[in-house]
C-alpha positions in Angstrom: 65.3 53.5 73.1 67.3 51.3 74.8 69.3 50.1 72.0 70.3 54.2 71.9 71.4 54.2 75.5 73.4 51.3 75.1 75.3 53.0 72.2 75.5 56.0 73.8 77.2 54.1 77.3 79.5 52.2 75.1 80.3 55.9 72.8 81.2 57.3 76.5 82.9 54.7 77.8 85.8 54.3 74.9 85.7 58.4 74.6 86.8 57.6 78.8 89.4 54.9 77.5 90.7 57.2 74.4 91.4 60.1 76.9 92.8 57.8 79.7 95.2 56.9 76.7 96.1 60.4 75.5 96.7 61.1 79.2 98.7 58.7 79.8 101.3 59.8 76.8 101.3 63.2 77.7 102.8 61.9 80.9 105.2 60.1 79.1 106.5 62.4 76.9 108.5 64.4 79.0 109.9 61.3 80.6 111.2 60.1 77.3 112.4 63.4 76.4 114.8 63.4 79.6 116.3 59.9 77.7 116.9 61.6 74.3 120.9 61.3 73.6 121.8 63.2 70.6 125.4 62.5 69.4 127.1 63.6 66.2 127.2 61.5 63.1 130.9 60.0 62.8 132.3 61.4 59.2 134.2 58.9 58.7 133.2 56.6 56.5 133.9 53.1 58.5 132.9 55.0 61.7 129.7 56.0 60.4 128.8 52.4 59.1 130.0 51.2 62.6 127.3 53.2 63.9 124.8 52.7 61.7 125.1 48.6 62.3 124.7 49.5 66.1 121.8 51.2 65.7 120.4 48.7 63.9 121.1 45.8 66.3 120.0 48.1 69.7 117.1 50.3 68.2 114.4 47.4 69.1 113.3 49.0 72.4 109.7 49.5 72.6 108.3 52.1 75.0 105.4 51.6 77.4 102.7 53.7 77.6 102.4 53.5 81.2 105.1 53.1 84.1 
């Protein structure tokens, strides 16, 4: 019996942890949306290669969760 409890207290506790963490990027996603740049692709061709090797060097940001 309380082998069960102590399943059911751990079950509860990461359910807690799980919606802490859903919370918590709910909040964040209107934050991130306010940072969202959206530019036109360059047509030409050396311009758009330009900008793809840019993205490729800057695009290593990583987003935290909380602030």
């Amino acid at each position: 019996m309380l082998m069960m409890q102590a399943v059911m207290n751990v079950s509860y506790l990461q359910a807690n942890e799980w919606n802490d963490a859903i919370e918590s990027v709910l909040d964040w996603i209107p934050l991130a949306e306010q940072h969202l740049v959206f530019r036109s692709v360059p047509t030409n061709e050396q311009h758009l290669l330009e900008f793809i090797n840019s993205h490729k060097v800057c695009c290593t940001v990583s987003f935290p969760l909380s602030g």
